[in-house]
N, C-alpha and C positions, 0 to 999 in steps of 0.2 A: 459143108457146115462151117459156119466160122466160129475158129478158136474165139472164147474171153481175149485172150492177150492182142491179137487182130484188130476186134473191136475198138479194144480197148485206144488201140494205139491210134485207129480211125480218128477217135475223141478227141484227141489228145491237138489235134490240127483244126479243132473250130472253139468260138468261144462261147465257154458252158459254164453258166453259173454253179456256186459248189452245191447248192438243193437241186439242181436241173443235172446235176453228176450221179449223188446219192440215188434220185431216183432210175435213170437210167440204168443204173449201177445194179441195181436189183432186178430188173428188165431183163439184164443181161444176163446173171446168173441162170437163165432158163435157158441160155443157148439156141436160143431158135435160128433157126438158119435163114429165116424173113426176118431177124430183128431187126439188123441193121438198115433197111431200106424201113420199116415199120419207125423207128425210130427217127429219123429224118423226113418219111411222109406224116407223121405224126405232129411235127413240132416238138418233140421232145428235143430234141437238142436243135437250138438256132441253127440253122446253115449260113454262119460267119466265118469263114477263112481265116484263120491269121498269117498276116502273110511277115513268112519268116524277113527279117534286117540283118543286115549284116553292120555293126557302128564299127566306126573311122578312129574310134578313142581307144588308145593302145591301153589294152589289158593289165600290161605288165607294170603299170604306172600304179597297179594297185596291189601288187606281190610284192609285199612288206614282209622283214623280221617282226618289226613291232610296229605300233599303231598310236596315233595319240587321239585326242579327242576330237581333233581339227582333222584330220583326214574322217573319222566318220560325217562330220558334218560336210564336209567338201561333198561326200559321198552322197549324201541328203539333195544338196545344193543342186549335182548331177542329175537326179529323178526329177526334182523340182524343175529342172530347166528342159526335160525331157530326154535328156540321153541314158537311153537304155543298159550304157555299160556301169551304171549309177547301180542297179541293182547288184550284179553284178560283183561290184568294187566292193559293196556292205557284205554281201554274200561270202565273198572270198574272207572279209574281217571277220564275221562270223565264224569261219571255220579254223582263222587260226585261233580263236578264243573257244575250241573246240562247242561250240554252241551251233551243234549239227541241226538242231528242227528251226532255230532262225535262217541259219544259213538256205536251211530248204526252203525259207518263207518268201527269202528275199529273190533266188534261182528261179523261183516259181513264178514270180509276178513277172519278173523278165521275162519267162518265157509265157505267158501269156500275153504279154503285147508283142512279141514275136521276134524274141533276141535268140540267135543262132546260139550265141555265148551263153547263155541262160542253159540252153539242152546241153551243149559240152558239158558245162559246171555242173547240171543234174545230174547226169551220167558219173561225172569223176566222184561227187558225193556220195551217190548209192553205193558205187564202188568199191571205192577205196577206204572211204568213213561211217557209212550206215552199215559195212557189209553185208549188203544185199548185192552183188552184181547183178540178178537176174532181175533188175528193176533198173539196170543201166543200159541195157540195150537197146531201148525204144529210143532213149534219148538221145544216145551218139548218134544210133543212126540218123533219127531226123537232122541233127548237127551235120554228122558227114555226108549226108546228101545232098544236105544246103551249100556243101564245100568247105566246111570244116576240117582243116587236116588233122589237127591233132586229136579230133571225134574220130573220125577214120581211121585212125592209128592205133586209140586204144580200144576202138571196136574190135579191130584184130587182136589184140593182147586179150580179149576174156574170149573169143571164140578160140584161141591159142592154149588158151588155159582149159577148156574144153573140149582139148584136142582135134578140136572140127577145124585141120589144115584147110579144108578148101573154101570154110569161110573167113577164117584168119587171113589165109592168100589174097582171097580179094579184097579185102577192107585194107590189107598192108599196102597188097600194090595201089590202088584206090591213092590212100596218101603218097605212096611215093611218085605216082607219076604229076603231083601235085612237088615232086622236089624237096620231098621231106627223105633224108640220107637214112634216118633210124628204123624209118618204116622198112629202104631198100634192102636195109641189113637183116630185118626181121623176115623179109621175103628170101633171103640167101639162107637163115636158118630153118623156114621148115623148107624147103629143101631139101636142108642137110638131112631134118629129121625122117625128111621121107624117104633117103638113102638115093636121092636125086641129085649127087656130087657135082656131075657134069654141070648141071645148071648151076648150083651150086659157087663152087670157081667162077664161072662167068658172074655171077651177079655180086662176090667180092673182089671180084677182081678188077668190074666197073667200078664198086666202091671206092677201092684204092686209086683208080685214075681219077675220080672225081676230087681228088686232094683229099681224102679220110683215113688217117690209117688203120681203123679199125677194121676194114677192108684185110686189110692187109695182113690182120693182125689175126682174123676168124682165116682164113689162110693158111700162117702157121699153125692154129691148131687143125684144124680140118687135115692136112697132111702129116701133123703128129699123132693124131688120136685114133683115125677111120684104117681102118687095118688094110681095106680094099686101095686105100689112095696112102700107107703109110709112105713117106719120103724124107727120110729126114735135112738131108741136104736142101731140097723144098722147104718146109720147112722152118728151116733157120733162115734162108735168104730173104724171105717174106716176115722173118717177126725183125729183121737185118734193117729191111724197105722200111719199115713200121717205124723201127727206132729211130732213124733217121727223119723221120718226119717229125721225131719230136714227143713221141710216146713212148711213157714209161712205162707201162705195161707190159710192151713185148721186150724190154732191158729185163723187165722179171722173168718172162717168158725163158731166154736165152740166159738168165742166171741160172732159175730151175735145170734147165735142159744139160750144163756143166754139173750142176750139183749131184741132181739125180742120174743122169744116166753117165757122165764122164769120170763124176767123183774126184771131178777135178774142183775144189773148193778155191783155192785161190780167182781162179776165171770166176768162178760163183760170184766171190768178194766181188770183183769190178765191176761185174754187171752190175750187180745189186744196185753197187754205188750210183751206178751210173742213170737206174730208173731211180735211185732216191731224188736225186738230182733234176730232174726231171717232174718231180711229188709224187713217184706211183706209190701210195701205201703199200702197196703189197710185195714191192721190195723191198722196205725198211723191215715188213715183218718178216718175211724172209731172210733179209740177213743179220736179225736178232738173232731170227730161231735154230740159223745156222751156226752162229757163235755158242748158244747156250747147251742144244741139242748133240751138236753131231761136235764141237772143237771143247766142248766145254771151257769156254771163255765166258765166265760169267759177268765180269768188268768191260770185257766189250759187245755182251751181248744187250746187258744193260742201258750201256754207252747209246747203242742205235737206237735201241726202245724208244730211249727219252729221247732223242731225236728225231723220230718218226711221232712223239706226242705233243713235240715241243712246235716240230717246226708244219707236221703237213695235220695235225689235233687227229691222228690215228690212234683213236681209243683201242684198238686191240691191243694196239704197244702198250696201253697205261693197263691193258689186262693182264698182257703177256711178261710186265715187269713186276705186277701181283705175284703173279705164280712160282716165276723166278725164287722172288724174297720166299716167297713161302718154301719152295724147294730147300732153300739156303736155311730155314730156320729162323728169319730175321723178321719174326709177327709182326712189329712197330710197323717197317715199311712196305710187308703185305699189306695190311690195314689201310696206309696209307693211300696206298697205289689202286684198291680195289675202289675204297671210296670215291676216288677220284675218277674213274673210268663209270663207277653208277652214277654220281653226280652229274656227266659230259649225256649219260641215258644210252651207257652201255648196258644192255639187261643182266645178260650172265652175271655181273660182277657179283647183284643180289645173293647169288645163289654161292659164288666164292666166300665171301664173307661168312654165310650160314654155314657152308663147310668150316671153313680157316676156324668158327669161334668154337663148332660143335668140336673138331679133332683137336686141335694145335693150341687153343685158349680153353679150351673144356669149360666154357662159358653158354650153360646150359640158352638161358633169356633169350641172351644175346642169338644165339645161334636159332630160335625160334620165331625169335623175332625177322634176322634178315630170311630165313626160309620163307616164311608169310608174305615179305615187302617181293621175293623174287614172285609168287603165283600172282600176288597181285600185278604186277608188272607183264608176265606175257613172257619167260624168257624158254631157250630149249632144252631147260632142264626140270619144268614143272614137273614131271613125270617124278624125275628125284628128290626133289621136296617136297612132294606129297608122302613118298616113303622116308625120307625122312625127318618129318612133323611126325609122322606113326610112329616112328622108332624114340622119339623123344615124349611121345604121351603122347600127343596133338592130336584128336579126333579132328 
């Protein structure tokens, strides 16, 4: 019998008008397992092919910060002239003007004259922006069949997310024998996940020959973390390779690794520095949190905050020097610093604020109010300003 979603996807490859859909559509709700050939010997839906394109006009000529009016008409111009990546371009402007059902109007018509890039972009939009995932899988795949890598890749990432390793394997390696390195890397993690090390190592360890250090970098963890492959000496020598390629990440890697396990804090310090250096956020936050935390230096832990906000825009710093001030007692520049970290569209800060006004300002409004702006926003403490909106009266 054929599944609806089968069918449906059959459709999806000829072109049907949207009354020649509807009715079908209700056809199909009956499942019959002759529809599909009844529906094609039928005339119900035209037997026209579209036949997928691949356009020549680089995508990325239309992933903008911002947009003025002259790029949508360029975008116009594009259609007008016939190149399919016209739609496309509007579609992507769409979406950063979060006006998700144009964006789907515009994705759609592409892919009805038969833009590969059209099915990618549906796919990302159900995704990632409609949250629907289970209405982005038809479209990668037609995408990644067509030879779409970056369809292929994130086809793996939702069957990844659905734990179905063996269809995320093939979609990943799919893209990577296409020479996409993120995929390769994603193919060396379920692996890992599947407690399949040996492969594992081999497939970051081609990573790292291939010039990535991130290769190099799942590495040092994989032989820090996996109790069967622990090695510390391993290890360190591979987040060593890492760092010397030029990644700050495993300088945090190898600061953490002194901090916590050698409690050697000075070694911490230079590492730290030294992924700072490099822009790994996540050593400048670490060697705040090292100063403020464990040395109780709150003048230099400050210090790197605002250095990690100033120079690589690490809103956890502009959070983490929140919290600081508030430790300290110094409201003004809590306030300050939170604002400043919600403003950049750090979420939590919301939820700081709501706290710092309900305890530290016992500024009932105030504090009702940022609790409200945090659910509305999305942050991981809804759970907590839901209880406390109840605790301050707030039904």
């Amino acid at each position: 019998m054929y599944e609806l979603e089968h069918i449906i996807r059959y459709l999806r490859n000829f072109d049907i008008n949207e009354e020649t859909v509807k009715k079908c559509y209700a056809m199909m709700n009956k499942r019959s397992m002759f529809l599909l050939a009844f529906l094609v010997l039928s005339g119900c839906a035209h037997i026209k092919p579209v036949e997928l394109k691949k356009s020549s006009y680089d995508i990325e000529k239309c992933n903008k910060t911002s947009y003025t009016p002259a790029d949508l008409q360029s975008y116009e111009t594009l259609i007008k002239q016939g190149e399919l990546q016209g739609y496309n371009c509007e579609g992507i402007y769409y979406v950063r003007e979060k006006n998700y059902e144009k964006a789907k109007e515009y994705f759609q018509k592409g892919a009805d004259k038969g833009s590969i890039e059209s099915y990618a972009q549906l796919g990302s939009l159900y995704s990632h922006f409609l949250q629907q995932p289970e209405k982005s899988f038809s479209y990668y795949e037609t995408a990644a069949n067509a030879g779409h890598v970056k369809a292929a890749h994130n086809l793996g990432v939702e069957y990844d997310r659905k734990l179905d390793y063996k269809n995320a394997l093939k979609w990943y390696q799919k893209a990577a024998d296409k020479g996409n390195v993120y995929s390769l890397l994603a193919v060396g993690q379920i692996y890992r996940k599947e407690g399949k090390y040996e492969k594992a190592v081999q497939t970051f360890e081609k990573i790292g020959e291939l010039g990535n250090s991130r290769g190099y970098f799942n590495l040092g963890v994989l032989y820090y973390k996996e109790k069967e492959f622990y090695d510390i000496n391993k290890s360190n020598t591979y987040f060593l390779k890492c760092y010397k390629m030029g990644d700050g990440g495993c300088a945090a890697a190898l600061g953490t690794y002194y901090e916590e396990d050698k409690k050697d804090y000075k070694k911490a310090i230079e590492w730290y520095k030294k992924g700072f250096e490099l822009g790994s956020k996540d050593s400048v936050t670490r060697l705040g949190l090292l100063y403020v935390d464990i040395l109780k230096d709150y003048k230099k832990g400050i210090y790197w905050y605002t250095q990690g906000y100033e120079k690589l825009n690490n809103l956890d710093c502009a959070f983490s020097i929140a919290l600081t001030y508030q430790d300290l007692k110094e409201d003004d520049n809590a306030v300050s610093w939170f604002l400043k970290a919600h403003k950049g569209g750090y979420k939590d800060a919301a939820y700081g604020l709501g706290y710092l006004y309900q305890y530290d300002l016992k500024d009932k409004e105030k504090a009702i109010e940022w609790y409200k702006k945090s659910l509305n926003i999305g942050s991981q403490y809804d759970a907590a300003a839901q209880r406390k909106l109840k605790e301050l009266g707030v039904k």
